[in-house]
PQR file with spaces between the fields and no chain letter, atoms N, CA, C, O and H, PARSE charges and radii, in Angstrom:
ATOM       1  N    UNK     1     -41.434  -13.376   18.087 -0.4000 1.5000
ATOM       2  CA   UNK     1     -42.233  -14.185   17.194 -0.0000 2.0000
ATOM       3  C    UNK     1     -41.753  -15.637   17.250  0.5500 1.7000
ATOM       4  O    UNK     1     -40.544  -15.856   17.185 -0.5500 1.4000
ATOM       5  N    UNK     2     -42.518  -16.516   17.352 -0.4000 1.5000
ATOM       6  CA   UNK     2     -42.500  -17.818   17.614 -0.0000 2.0000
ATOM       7  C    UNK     2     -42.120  -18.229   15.742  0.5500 1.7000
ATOM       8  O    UNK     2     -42.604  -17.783   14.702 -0.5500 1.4000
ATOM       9  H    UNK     2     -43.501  -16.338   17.404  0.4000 1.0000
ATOM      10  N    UNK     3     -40.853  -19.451   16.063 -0.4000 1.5000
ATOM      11  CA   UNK     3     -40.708  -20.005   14.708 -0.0000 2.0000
ATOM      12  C    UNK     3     -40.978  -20.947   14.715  0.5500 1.7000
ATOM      13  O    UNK     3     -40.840  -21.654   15.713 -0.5500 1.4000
ATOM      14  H    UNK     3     -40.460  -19.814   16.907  0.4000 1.0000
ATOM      15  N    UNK     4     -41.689  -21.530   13.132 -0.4000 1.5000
ATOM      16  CA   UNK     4     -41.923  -22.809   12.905 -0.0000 2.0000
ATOM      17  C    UNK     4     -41.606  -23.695   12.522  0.5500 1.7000
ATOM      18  O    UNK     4     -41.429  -23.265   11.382 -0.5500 1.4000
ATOM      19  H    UNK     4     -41.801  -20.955   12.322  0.4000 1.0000
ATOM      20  N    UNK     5     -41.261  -24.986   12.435 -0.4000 1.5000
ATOM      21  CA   UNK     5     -40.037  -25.838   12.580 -0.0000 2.0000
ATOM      22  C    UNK     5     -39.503  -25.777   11.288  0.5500 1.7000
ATOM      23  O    UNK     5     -38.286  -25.593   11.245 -0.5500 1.4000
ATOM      24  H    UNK     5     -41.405  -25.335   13.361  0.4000 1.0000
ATOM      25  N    UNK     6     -40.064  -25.876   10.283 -0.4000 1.5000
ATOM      26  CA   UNK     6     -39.588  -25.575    8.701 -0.0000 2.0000
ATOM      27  C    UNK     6     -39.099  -24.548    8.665  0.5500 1.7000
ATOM      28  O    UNK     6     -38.111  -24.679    7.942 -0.5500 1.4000
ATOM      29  H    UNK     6     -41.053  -26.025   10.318  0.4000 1.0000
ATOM      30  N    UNK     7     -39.210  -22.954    9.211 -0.4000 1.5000
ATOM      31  CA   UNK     7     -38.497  -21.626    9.259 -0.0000 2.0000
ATOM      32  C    UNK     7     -36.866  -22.096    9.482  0.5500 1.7000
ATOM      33  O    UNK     7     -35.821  -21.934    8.852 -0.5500 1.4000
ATOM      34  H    UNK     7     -40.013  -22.847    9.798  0.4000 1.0000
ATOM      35  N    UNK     8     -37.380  -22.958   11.095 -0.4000 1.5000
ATOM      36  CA   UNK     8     -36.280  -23.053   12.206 -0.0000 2.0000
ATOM      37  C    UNK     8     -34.908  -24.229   11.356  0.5500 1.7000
ATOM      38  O    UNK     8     -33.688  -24.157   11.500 -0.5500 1.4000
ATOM      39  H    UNK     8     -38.229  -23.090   11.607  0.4000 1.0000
ATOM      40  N    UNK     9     -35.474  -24.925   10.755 -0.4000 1.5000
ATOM      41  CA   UNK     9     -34.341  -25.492    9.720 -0.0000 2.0000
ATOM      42  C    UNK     9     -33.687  -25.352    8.542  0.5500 1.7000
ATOM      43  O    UNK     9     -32.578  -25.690    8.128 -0.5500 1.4000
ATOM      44  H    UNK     9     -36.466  -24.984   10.638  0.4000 1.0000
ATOM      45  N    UNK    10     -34.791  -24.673    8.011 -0.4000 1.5000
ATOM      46  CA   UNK    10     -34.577  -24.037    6.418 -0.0000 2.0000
ATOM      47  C    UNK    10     -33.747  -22.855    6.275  0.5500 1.7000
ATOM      48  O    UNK    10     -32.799  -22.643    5.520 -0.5500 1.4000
ATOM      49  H    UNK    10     -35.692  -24.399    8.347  0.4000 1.0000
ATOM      50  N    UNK    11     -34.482  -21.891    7.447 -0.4000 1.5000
ATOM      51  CA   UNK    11     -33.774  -20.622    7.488 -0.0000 2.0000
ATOM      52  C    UNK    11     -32.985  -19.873    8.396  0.5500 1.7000
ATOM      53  O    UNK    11     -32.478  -18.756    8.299 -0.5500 1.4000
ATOM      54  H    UNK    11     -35.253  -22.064    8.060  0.4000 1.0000
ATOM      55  N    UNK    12     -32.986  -20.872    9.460 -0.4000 1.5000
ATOM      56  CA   UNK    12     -32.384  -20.097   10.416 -0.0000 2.0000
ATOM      57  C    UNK    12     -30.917  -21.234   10.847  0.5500 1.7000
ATOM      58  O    UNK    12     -29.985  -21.189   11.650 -0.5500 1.4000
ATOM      59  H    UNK    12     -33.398  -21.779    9.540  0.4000 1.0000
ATOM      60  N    UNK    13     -31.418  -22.224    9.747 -0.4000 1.5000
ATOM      61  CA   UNK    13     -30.659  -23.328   10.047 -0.0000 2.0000
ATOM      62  C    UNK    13     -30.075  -23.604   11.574  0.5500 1.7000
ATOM      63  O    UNK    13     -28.899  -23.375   11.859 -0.5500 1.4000
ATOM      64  H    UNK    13     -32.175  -22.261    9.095  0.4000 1.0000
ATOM      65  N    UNK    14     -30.801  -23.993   12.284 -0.4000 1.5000
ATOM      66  CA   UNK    14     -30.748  -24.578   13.708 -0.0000 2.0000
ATOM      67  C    UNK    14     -29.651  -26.045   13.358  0.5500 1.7000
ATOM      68  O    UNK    14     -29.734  -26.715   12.328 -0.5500 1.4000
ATOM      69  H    UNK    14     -31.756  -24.179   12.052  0.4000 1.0000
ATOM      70  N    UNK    15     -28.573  -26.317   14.594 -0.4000 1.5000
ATOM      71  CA   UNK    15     -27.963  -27.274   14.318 -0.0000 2.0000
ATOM      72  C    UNK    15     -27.092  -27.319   13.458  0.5500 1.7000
ATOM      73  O    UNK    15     -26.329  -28.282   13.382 -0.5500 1.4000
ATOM      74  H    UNK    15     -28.505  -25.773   15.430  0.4000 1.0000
ATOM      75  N    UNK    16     -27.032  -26.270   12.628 -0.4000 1.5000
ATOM      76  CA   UNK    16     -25.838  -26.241   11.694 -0.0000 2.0000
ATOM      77  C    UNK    16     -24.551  -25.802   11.984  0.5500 1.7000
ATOM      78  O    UNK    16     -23.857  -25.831   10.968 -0.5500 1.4000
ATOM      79  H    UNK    16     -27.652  -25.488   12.690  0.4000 1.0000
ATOM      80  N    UNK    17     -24.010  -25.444   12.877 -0.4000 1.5000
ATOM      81  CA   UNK    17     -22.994  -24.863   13.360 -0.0000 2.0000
ATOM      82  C    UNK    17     -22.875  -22.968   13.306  0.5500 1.7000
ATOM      83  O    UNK    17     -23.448  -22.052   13.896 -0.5500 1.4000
ATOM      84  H    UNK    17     -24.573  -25.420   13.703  0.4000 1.0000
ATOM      85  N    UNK    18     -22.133  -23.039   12.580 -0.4000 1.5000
ATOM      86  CA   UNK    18     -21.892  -21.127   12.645 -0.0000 2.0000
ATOM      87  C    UNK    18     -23.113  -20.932   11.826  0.5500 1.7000
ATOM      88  O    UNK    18     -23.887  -20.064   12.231 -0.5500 1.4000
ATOM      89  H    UNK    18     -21.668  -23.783   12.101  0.4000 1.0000
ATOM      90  N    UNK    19     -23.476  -21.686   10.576 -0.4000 1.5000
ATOM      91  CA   UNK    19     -24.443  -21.019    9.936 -0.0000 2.0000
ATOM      92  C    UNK    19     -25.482  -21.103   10.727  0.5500 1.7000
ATOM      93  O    UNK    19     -26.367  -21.698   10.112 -0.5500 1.4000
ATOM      94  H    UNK    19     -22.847  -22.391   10.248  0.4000 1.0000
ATOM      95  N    UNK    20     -25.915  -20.736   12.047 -0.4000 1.5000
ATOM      96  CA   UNK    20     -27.132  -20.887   12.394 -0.0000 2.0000
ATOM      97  C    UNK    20     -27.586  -19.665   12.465  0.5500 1.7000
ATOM      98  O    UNK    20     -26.685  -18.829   12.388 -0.5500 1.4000
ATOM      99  H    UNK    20     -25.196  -20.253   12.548  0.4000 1.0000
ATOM     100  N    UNK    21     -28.399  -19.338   12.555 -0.4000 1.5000
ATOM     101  CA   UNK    21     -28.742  -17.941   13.033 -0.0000 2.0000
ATOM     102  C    UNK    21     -28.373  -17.285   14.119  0.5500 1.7000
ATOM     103  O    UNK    21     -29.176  -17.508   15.025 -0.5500 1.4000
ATOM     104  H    UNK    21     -29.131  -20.017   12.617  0.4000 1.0000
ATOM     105  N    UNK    22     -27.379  -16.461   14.486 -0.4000 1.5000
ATOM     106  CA   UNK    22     -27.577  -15.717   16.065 -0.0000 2.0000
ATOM     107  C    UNK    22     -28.423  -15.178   16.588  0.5500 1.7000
ATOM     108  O    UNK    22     -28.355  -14.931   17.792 -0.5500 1.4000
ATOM     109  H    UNK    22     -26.727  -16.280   13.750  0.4000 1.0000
ATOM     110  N    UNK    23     -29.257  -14.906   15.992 -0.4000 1.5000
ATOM     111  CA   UNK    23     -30.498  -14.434   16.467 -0.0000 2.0000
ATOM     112  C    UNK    23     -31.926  -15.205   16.817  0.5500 1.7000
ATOM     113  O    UNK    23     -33.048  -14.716   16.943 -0.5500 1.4000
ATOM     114  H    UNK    23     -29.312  -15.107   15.014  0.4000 1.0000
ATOM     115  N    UNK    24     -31.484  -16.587   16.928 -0.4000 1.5000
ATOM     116  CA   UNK    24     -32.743  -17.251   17.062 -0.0000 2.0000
ATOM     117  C    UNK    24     -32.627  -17.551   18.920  0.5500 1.7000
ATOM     118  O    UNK    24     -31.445  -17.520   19.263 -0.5500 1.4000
ATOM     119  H    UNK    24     -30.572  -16.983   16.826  0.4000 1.0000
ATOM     120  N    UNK    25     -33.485  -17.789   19.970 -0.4000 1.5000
ATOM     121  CA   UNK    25     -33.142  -17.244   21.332 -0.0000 2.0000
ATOM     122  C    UNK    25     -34.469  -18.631   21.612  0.5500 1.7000
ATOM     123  O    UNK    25     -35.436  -18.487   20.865 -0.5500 1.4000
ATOM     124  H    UNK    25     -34.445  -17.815   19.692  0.4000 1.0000
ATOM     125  N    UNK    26     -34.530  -19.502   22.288 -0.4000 1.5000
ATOM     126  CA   UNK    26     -35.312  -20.974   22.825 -0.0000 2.0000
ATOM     127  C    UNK    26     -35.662  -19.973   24.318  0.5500 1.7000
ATOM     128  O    UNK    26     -34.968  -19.214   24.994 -0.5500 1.4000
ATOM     129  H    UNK    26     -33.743  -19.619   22.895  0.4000 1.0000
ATOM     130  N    UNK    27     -37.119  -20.439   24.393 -0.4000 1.5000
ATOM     131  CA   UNK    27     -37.950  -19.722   26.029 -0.0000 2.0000
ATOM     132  C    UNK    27     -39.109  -21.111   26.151  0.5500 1.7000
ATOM     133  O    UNK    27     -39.347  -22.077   25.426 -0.5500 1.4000
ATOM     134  H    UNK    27     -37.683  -21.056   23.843  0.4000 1.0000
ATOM     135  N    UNK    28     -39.515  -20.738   27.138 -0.4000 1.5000
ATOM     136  CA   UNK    28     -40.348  -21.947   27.165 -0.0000 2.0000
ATOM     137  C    UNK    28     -41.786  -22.149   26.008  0.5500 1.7000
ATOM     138  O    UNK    28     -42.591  -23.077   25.933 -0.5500 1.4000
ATOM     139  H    UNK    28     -39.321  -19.953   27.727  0.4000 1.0000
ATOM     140  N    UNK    29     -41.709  -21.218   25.422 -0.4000 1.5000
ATOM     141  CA   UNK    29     -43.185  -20.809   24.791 -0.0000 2.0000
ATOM     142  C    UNK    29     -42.654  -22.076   23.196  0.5500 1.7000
ATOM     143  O    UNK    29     -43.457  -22.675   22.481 -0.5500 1.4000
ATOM     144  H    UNK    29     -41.055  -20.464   25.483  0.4000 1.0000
ATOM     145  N    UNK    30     -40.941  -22.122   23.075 -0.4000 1.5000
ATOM     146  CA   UNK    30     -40.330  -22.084   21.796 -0.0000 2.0000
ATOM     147  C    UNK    30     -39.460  -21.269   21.228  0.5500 1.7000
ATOM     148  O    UNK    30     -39.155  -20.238   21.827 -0.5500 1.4000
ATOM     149  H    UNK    30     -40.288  -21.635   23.656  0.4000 1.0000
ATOM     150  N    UNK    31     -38.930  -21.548   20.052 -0.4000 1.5000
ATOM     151  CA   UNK    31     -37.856  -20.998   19.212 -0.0000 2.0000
ATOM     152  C    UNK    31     -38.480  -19.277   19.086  0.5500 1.7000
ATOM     153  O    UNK    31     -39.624  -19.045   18.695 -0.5500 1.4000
ATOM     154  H    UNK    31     -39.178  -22.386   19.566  0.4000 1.0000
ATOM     155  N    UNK    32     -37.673  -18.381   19.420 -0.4000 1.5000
ATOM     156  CA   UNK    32     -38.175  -17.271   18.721 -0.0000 2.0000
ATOM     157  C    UNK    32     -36.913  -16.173   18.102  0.5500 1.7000
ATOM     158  O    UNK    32     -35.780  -16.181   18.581 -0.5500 1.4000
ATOM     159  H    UNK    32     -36.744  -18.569   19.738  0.4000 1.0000
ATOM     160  N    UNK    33     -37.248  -15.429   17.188 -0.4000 1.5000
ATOM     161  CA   UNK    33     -35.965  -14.260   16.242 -0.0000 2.0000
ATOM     162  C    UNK    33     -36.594  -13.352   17.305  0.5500 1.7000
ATOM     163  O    UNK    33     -37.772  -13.184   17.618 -0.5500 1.4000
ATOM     164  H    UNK    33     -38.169  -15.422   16.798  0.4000 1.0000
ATOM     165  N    UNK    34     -35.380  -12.781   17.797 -0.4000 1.5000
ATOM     166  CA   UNK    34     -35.017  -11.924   18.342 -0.0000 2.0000
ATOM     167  C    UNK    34     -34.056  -10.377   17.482  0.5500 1.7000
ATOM     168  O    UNK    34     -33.439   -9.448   18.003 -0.5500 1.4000
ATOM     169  H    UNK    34     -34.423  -12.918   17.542  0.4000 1.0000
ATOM     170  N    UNK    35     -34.242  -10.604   16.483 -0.4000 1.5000
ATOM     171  CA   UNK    35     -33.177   -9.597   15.464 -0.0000 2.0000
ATOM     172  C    UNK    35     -33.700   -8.076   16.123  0.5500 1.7000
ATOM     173  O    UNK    35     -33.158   -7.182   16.773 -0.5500 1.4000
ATOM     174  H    UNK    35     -34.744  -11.359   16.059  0.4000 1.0000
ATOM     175  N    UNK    36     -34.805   -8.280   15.673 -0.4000 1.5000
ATOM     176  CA   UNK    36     -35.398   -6.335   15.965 -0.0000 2.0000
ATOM     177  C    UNK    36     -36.028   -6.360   17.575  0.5500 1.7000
ATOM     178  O    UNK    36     -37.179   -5.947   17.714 -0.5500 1.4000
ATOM     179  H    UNK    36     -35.246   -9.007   15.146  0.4000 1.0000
ATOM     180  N    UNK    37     -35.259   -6.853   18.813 -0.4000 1.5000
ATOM     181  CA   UNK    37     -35.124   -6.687   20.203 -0.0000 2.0000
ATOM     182  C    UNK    37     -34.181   -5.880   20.887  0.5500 1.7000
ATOM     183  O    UNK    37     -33.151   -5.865   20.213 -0.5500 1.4000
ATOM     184  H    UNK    37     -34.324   -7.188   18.700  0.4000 1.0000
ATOM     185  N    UNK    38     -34.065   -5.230   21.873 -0.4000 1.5000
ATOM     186  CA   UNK    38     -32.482   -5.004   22.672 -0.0000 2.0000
ATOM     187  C    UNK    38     -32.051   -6.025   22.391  0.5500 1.7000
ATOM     188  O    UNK    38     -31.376   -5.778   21.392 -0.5500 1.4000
ATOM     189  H    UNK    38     -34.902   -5.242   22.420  0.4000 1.0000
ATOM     190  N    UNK    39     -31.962   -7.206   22.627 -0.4000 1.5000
ATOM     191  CA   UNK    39     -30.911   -8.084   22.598 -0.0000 2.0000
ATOM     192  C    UNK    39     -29.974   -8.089   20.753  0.5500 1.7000
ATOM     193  O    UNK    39     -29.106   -8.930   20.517 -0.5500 1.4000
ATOM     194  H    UNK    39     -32.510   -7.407   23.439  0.4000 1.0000
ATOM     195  N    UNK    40     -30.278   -7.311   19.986 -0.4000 1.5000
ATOM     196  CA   UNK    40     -29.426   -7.510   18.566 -0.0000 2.0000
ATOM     197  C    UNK    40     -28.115   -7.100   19.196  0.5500 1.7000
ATOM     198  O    UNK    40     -27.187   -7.898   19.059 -0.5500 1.4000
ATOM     199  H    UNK    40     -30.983   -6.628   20.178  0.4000 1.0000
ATOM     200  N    UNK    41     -27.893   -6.003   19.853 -0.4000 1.5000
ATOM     201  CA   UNK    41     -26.635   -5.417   20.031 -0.0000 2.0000
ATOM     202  C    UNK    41     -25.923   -6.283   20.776  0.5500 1.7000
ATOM     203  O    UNK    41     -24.848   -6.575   20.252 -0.5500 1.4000
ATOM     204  H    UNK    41     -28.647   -5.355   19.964  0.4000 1.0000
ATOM     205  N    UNK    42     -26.177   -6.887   21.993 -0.4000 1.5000
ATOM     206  CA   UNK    42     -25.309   -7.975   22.881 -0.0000 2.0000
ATOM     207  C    UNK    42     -25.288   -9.111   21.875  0.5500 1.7000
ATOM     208  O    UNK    42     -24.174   -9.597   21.678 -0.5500 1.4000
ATOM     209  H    UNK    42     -27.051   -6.650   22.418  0.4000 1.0000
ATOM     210  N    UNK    43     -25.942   -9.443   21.443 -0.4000 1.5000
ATOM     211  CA   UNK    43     -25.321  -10.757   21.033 -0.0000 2.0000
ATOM     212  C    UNK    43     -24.327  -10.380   19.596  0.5500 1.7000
ATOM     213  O    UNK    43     -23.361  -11.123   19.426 -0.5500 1.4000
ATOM     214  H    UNK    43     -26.847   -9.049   21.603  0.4000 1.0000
ATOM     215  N    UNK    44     -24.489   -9.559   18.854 -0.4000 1.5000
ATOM     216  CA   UNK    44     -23.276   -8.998   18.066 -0.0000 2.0000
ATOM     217  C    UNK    44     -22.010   -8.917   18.719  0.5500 1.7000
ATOM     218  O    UNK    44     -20.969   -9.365   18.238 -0.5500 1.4000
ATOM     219  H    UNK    44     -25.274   -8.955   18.992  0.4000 1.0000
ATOM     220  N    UNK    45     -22.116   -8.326   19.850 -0.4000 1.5000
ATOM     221  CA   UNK    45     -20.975   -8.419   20.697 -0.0000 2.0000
ATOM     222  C    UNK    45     -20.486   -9.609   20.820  0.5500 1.7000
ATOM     223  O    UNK    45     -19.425   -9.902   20.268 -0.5500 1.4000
ATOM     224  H    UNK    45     -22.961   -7.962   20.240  0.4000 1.0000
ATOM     225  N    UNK    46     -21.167  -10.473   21.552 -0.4000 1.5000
ATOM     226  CA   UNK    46     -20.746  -11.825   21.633 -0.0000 2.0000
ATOM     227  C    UNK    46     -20.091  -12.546   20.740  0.5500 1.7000
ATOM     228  O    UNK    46     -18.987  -13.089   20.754 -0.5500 1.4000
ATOM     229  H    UNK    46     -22.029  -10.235   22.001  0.4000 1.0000
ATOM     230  N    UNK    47     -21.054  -12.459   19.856 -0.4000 1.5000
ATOM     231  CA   UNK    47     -20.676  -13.433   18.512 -0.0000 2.0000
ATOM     232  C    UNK    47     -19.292  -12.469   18.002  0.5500 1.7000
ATOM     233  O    UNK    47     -18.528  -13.199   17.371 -0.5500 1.4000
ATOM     234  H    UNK    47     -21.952  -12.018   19.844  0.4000 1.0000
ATOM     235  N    UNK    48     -18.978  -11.613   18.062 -0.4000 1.5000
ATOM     236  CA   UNK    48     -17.804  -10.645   17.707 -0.0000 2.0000
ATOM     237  C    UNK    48     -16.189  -10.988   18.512  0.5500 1.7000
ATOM     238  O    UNK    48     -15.037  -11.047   18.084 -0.5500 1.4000
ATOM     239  H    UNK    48     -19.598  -11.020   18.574  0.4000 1.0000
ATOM     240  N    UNK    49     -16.887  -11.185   20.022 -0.4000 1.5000
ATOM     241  CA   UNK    49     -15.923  -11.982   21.174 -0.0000 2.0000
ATOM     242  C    UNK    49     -15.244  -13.372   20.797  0.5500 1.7000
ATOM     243  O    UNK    49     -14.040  -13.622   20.855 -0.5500 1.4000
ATOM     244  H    UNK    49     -17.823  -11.137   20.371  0.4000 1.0000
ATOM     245  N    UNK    50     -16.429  -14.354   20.336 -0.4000 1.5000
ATOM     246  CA   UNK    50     -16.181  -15.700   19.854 -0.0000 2.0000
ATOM     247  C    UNK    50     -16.823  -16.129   20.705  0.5500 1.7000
ATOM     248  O    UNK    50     -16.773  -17.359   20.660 -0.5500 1.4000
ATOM     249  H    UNK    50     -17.407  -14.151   20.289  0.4000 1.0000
ATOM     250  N    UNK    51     -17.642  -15.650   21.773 -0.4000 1.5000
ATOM     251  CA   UNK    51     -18.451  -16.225   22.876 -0.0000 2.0000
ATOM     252  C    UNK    51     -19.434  -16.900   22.015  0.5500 1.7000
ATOM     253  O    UNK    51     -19.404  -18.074   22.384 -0.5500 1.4000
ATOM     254  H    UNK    51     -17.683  -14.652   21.810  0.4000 1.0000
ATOM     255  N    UNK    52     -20.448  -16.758   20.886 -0.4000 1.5000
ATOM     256  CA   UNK    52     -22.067  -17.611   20.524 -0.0000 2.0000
ATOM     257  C    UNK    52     -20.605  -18.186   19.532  0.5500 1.7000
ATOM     258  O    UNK    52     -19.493  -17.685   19.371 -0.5500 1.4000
ATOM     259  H    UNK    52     -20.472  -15.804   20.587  0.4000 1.0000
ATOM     260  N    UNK    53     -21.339  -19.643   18.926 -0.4000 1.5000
ATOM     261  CA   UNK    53     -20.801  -19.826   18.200 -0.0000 2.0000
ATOM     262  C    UNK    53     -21.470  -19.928   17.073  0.5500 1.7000
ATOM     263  O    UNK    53     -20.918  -20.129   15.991 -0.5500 1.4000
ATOM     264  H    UNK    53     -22.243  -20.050   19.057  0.4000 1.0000
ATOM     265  N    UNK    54     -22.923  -19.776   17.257 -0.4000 1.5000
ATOM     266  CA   UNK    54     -24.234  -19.766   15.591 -0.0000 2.0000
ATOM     267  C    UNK    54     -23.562  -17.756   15.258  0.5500 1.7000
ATOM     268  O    UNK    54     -23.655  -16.840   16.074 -0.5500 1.4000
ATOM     269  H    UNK    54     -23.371  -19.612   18.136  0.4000 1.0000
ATOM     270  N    UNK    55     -23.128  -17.698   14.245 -0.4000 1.5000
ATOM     271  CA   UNK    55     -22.834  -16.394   13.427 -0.0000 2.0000
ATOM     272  C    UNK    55     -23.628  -15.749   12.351  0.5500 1.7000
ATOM     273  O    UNK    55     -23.486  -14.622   11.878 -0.5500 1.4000
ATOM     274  H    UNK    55     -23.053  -18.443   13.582  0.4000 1.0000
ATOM     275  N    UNK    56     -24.842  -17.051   11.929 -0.4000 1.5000
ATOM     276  CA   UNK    56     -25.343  -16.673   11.086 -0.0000 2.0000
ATOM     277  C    UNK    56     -26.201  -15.569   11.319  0.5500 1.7000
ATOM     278  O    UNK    56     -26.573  -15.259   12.450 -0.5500 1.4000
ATOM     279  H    UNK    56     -24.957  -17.967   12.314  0.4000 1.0000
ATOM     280  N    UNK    57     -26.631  -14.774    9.957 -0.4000 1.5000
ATOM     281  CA   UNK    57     -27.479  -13.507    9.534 -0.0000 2.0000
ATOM     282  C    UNK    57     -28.066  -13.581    8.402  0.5500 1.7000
ATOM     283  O    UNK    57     -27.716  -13.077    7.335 -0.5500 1.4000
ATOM     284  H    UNK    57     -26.329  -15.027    9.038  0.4000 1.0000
ATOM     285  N    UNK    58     -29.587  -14.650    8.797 -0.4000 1.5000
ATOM     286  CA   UNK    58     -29.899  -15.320    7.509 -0.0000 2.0000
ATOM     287  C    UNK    58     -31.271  -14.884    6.983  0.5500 1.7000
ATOM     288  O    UNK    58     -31.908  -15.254    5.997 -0.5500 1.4000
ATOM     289  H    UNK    58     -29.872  -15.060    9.664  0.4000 1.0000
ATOM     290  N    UNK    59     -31.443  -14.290    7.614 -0.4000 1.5000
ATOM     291  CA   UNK    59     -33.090  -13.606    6.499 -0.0000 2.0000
ATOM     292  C    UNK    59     -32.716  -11.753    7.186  0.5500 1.7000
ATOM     293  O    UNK    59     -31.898  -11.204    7.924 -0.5500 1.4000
ATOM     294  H    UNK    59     -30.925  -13.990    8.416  0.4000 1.0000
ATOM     295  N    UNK    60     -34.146  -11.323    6.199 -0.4000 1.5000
ATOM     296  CA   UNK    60     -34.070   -9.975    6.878 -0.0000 2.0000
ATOM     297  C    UNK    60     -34.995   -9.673    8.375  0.5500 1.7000
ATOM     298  O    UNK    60     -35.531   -8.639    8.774 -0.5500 1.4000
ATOM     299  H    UNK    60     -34.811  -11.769    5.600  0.4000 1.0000
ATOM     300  N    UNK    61     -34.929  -10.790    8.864 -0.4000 1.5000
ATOM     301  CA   UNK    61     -36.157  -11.165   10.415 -0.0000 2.0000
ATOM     302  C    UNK    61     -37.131  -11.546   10.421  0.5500 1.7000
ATOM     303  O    UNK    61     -37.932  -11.009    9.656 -0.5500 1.4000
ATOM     304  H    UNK    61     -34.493  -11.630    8.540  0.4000 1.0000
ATOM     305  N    UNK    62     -37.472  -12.376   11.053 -0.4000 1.5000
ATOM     306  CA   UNK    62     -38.813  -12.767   10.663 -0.0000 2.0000
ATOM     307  C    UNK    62     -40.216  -12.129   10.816  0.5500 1.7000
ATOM     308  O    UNK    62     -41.264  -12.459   10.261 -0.5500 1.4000
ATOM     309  H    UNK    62     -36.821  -12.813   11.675  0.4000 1.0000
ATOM     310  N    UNK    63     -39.933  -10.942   11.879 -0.4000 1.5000
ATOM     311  CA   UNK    63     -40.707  -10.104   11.977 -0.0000 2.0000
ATOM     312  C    UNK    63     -41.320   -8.929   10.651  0.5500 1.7000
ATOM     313  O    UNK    63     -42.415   -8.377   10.537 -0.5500 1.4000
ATOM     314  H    UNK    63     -39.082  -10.674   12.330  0.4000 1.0000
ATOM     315  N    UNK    64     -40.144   -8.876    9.832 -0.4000 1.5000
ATOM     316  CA   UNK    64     -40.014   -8.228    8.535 -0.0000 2.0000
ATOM     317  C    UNK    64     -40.530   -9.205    7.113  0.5500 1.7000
ATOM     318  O    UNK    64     -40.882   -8.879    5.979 -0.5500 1.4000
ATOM     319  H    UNK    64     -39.255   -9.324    9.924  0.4000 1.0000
ATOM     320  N    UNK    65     -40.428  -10.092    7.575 -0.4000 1.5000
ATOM     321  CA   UNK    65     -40.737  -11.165    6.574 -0.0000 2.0000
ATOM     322  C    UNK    65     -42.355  -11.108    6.660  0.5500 1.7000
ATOM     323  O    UNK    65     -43.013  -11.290    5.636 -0.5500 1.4000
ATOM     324  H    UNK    65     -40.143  -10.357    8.496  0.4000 1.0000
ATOM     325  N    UNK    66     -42.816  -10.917    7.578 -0.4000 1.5000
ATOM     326  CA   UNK    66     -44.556  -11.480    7.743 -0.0000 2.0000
ATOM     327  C    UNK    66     -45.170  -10.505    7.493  0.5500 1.7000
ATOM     328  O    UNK    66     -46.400  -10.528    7.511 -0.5500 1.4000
ATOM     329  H    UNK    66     -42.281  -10.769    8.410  0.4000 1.0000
C-alpha cells in the first residue's frame, strides 16, 4: 500500500531516526508498509542485528488501518 505524505511523517515518522518505522520500504511507485509481507520477519532480524537503524513499530499497519 502506497503512503501518503502526511501518513509518511505523522506516522511512520520518516527522517526521524530510530523512531521511524521499519516497516516502511521506498520502490519506484513510492513509500509503501510492508508490515503484513514476507519481508516482516527479515527485517525484525535486521533491526534485531543493529543492521536498519528506523526501529520503529508505529501503527497497527496501514493495511489494517483502512
Amino acid at each position: 500500500m502506497k503512503i501518503d505524505e502526511k501518513t509518511l511523517m505523522e506516522v511512520c515518522k520518516l527522517g526521524q531516526g530510530g523512531a521511524c518505522c521499519r516497516y516502511i520500504l521506498l520502490d519506484r511507485k513510492g513509500f509503501k508498509c510492508v508490515k503484513f509481507t514476507k519481508l516482516h520477519n527479515y527485517i525484525d532480524v535486521r533491526v534485531a542485528k543493529g543492521v536498519i537503524k528506523a526501529r520503529g513499530n508505529n501503527c497497527p499497519g496501514l493495511m489494517r488501518m483502512n
